[in-house]
KOLMILUM-182062 format. One record per residue (C-alpha): x, y, z; residue number from 1. Coordinates in Angstrom, 2 decimals, m for minus. Layout:
% KOLMILUM-182062
MIMAR      east     north        up   resi
MIMAR         X         Y         Z    NUM
...
% end
This chain:
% KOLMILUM-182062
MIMAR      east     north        up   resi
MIMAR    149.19    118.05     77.36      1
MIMAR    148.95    120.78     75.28      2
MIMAR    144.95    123.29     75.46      3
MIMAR    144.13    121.94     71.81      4
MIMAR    144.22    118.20     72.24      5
MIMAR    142.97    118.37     75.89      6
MIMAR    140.29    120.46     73.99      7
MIMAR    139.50    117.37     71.47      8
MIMAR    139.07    115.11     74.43      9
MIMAR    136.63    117.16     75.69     10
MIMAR    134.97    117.36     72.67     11
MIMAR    135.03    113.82     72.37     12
MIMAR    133.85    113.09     75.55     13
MIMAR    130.91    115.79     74.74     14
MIMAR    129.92    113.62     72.32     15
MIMAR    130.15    110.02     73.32     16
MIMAR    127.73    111.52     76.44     17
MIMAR    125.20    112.98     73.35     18
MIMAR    124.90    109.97     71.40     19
MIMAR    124.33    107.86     74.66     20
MIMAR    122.00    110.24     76.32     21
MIMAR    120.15    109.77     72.75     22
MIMAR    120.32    106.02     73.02     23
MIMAR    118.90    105.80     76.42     24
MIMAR    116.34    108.37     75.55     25
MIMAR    115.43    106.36     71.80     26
MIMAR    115.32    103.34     74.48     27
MIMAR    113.16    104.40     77.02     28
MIMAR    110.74    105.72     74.18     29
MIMAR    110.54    103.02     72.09     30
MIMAR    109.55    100.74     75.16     31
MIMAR    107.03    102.92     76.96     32
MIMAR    103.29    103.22     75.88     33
MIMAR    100.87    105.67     76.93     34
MIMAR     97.96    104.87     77.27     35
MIMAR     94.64    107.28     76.28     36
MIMAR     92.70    106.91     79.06     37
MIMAR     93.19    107.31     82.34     38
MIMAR     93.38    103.59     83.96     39
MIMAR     93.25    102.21     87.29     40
MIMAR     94.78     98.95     88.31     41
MIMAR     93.90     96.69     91.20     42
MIMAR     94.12     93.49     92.55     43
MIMAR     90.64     93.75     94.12     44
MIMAR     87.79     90.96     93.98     45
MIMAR     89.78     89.07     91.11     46
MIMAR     92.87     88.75     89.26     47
MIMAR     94.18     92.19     87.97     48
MIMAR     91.87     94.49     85.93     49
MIMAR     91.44     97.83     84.78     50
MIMAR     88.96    100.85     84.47     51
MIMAR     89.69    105.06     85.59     52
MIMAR     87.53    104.69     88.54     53
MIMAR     86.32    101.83     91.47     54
MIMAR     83.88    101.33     94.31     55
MIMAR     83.91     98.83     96.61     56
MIMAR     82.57     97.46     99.59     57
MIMAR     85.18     97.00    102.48     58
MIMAR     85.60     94.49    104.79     59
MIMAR     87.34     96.80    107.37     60
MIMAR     88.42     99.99    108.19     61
MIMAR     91.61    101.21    107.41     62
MIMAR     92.69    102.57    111.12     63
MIMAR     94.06    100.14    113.99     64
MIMAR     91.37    101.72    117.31     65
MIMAR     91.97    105.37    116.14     66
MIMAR     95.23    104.72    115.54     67
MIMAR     96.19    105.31    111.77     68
MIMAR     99.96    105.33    110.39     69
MIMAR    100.77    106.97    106.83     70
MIMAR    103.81    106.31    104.63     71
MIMAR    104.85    108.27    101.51     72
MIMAR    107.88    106.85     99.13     73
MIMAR    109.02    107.00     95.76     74
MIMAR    110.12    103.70     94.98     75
MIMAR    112.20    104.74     91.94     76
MIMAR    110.92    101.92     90.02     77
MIMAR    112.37     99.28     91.68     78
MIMAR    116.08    100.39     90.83     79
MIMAR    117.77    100.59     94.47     80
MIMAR    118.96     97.47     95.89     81
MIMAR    117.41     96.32     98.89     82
MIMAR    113.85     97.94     97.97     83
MIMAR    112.31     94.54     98.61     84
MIMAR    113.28     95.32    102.51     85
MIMAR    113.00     98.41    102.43     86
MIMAR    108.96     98.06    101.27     87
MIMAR    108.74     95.36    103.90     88
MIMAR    109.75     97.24    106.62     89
MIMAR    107.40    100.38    105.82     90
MIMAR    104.57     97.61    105.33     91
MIMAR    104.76     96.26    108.54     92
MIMAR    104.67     99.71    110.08     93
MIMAR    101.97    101.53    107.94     94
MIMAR     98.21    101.30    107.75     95
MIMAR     98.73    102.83    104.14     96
MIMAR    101.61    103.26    102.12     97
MIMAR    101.43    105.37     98.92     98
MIMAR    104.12    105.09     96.32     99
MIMAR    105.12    107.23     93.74    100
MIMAR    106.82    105.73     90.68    101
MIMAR    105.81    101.94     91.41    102
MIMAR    106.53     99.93     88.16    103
MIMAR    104.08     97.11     88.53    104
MIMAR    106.77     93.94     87.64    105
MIMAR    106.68     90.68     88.53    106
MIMAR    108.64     90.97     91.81    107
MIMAR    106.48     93.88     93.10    108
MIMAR    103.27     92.04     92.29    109
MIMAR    104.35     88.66     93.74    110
MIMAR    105.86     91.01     96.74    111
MIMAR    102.16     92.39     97.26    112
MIMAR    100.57     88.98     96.98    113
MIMAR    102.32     87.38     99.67    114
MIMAR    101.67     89.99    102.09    115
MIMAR     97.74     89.95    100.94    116
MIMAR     97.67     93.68    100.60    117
MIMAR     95.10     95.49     98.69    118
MIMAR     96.86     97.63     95.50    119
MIMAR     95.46    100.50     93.50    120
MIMAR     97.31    101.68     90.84    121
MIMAR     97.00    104.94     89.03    122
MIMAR     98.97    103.80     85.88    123
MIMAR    100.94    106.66     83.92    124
MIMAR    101.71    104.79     80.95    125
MIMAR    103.59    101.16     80.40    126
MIMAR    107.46    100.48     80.11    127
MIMAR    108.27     97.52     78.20    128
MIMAR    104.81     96.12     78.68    129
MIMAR    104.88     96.85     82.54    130
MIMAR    102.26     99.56     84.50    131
MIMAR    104.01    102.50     86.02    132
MIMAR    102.91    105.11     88.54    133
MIMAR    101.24    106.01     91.65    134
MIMAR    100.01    103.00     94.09    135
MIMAR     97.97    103.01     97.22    136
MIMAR     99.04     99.58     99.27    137
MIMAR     97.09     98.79    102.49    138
MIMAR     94.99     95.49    104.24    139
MIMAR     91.81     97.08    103.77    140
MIMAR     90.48     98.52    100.26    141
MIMAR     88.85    101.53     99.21    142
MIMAR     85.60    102.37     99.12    143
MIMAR     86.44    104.12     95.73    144
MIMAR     89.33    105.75     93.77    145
MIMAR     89.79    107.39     90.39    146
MIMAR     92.92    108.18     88.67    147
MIMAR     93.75    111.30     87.21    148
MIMAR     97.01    111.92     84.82    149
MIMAR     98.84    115.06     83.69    150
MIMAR    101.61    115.19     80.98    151
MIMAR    104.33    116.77     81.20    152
MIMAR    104.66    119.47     78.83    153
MIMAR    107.55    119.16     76.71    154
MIMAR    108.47    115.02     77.34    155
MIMAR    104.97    114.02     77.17    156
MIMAR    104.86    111.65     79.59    157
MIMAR    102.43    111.73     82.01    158
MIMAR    102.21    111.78     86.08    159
MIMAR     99.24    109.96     87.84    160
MIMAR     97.32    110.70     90.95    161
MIMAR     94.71    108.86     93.21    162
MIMAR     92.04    109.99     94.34    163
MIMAR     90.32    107.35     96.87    164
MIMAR     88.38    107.18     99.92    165
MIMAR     88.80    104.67    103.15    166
MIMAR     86.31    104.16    105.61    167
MIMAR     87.95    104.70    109.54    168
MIMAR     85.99    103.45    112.58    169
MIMAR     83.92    106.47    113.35    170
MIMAR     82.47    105.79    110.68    171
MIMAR     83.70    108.76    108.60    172
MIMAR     85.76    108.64    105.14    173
MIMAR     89.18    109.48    105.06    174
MIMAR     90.05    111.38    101.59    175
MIMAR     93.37    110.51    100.27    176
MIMAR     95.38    112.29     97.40    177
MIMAR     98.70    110.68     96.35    178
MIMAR    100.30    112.67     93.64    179
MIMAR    103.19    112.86     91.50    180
MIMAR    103.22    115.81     90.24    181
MIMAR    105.20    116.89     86.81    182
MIMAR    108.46    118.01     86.93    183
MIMAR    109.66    119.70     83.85    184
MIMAR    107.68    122.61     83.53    185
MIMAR    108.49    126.28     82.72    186
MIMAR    106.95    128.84     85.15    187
MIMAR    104.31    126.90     87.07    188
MIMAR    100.93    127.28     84.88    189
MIMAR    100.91    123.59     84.21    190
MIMAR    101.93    123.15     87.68    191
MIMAR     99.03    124.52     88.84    192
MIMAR     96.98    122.83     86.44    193
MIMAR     97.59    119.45     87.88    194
MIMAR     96.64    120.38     91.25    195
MIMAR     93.13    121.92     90.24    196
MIMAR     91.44    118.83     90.60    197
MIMAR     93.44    118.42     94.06    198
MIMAR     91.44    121.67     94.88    199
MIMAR     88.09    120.52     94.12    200
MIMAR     88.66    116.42     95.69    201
MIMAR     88.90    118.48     98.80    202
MIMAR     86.41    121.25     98.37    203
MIMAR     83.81    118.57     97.97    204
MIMAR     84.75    116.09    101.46    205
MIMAR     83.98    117.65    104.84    206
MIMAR     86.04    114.71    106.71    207
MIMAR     89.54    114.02    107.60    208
MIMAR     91.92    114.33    105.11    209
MIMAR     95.63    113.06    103.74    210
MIMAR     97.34    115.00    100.79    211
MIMAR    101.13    113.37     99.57    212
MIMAR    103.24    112.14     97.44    213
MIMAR    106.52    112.98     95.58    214
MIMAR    105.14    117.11     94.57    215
MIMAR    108.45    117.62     93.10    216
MIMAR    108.07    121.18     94.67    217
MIMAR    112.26    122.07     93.71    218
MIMAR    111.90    125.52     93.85    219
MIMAR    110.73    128.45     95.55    220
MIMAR    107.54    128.87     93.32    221
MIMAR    106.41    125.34     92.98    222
MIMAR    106.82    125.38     96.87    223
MIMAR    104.62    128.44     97.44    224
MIMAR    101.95    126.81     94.62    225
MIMAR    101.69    124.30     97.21    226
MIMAR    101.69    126.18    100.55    227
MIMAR     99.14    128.78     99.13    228
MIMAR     96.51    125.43     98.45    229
MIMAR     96.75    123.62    101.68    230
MIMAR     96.55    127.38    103.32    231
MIMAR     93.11    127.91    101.55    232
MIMAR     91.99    124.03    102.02    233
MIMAR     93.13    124.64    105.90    234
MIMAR     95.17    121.53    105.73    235
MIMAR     98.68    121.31    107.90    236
MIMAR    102.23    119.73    107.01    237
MIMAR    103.22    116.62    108.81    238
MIMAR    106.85    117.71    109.32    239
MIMAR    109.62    115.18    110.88    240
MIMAR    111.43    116.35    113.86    241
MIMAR    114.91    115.23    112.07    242
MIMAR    113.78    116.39    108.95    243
MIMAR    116.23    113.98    106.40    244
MIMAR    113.71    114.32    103.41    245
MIMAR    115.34    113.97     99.39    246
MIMAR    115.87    117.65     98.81    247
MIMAR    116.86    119.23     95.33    248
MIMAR    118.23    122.40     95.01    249
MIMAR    117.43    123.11     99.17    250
MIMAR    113.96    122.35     98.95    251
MIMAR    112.61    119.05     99.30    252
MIMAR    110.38    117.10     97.21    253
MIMAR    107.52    114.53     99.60    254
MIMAR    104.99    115.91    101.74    255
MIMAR    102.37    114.77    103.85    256
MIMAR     99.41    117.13    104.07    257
MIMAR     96.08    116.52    106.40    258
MIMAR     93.33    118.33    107.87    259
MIMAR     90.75    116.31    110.64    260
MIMAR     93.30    114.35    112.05    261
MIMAR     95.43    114.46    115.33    262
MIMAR     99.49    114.72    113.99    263
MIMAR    101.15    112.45    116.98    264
MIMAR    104.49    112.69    115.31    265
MIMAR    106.30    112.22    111.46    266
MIMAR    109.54    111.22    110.79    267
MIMAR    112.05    110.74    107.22    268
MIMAR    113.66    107.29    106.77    269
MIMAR    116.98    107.49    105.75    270
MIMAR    118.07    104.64    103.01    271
MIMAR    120.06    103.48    100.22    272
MIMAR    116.67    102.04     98.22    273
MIMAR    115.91    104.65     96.50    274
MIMAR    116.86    108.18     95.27    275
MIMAR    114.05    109.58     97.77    276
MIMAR    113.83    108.82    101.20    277
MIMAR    110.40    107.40    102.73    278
MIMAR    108.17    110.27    105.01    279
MIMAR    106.11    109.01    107.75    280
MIMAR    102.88    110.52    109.20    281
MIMAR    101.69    109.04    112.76    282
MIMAR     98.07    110.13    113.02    283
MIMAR     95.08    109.70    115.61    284
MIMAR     91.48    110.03    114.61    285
MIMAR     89.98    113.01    116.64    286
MIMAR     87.36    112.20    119.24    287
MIMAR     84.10    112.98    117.84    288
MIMAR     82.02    114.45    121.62    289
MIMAR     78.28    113.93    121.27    290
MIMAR     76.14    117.14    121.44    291
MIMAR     74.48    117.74    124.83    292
MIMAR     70.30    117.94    124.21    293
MIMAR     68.74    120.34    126.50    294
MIMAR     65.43    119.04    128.34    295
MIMAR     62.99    122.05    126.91    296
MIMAR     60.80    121.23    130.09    297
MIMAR     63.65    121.77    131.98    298
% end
């Protein structure tokens, strides 16, 4: 085959992978809505409703006797097989699980009803009718959570975060961040932007602590953006021993930050569910030791 006809093909081929790329792209905006306000949506109290922020009273506390297990996943809306499992699996074993990219569908929502788990969802905007974005799952609820959104520059879309709070059985609050954080971004100004209100969630608590999510931190300066907050906040990384987290160009993407808790061990979860692979955190709340009084008499 001769360099001017291979060259057509090529050309061809150039093309056909233009005018779908547009299709998808016309597709995915012509079914997507973004909402103007930030919205939160939870199962709580009644049948689903929506408003930026929540308090509650809780039943319970989120810990199991100090004991308190943290999962981190980007579900990929729903597109792996086996992510019904998968989610099972990590339910069973966590005393929270935060999601990244959880597209609120009928499966998913039956999925959490059966299980009678608690949801919060930070939604980023709707596909096709449908909620996507961040979401808290666990068997007790909040005391409160807001959700906070940041669009990505140049697409528009936005990325959601929640902010909430969960009582633990000494009777402090737990803080809890789970962010996605935007992804196509040049230089890291917006980057940073995202995470200001990160910065001032935790200037404000003085108890324990869990920062993560999907920080899409692909490069050496998003990384360091990052590592210079939790270095200022004095929060620590819970890193797995066999570290098999979703990487992208060598660095990865999920993290699990936290400060005023015990780090027993983490691990990564290797599977075919999704294009990320789940992080685990393995936490114990730190023994609180009463003062000693001294007798003035004494």
């Amino acid at each position: 085959m001769n360099k001017s006809i291979m060259a057509k093909i090529i050309r061809k081929l150039l093309l056909i992978s233009l005018i779908a790329t547009a299709a998808v792209a016309v597709y995915v905006y012509d079914a997507s809505v973004i909402p103007t306000d930030d919205t939160l949506v939870t199962n709580l109290d009644r049948p689903v409703q929506s408003a930026q922020c929540m308090t509650q009273a809780p039943d319970g506390v989120l810990d199991r006797y100090g004991k308190l297990d943290v999962t981190t996943w980007n579900l990929y809306k729903q597109k792996g097989d086996g992510w019904e499992e998968t989610l099972k699996q990590l339910v069973d074993r966590s005393d929270l699980l935060l999601l990244q990219e959880a597209q609120l569908t009928g499966a998913l929502n039956d999925f959490i009803n059966s299980l009678k788990l608690n949801m919060l969802l930070a939604k980023a905007f709707n596909f096709s009718g449908v909620p996507v974005g961040v979401m808290n799952l666990s068997r007790e609820s909040a005391v409160s959570s807001c959700v906070f959104r940041k669009a990505e520059p140049y697409i528009k879309y936005p990325k959601s975060m929640l902010i909430s709070y969960y009582l633990l059985s000494d009777s402090s609050q737990l803080l809890v961040i789970n962010i996605h954080s935007i992804n196509f971004t040049f230089g890291t100004e917006d980057y940073k932007a995202q995470l200001g209100v990160v910065e001032q969630a935790i200037k404000e608590h003085q108890g324990p602590i869990v920062f993560a999510g999907d920080m899409n931190t692909w490069s050496d300066e998003r990384g360091e953006v990052i590592n210079q907050l939790v270095r200022q906040m004095g929060l620590q990384e819970a890193i797995p021993s066999v570290d098999s987290r979703s990487k992208v160009l060598g660095h990865n993407l999920d993290h699990i930050f936290y400060r005023g808790l015990e780090l027993v061990k983490a691990e990564s979860i290797l599977t075919s569910s999704s294009d990320h692979n789940p992080v685990k955190a393995y936490f114990r709340l730190k023994k609180q030791y009463p003062v000693k009084k001294t007798n003035p008499e004494s």
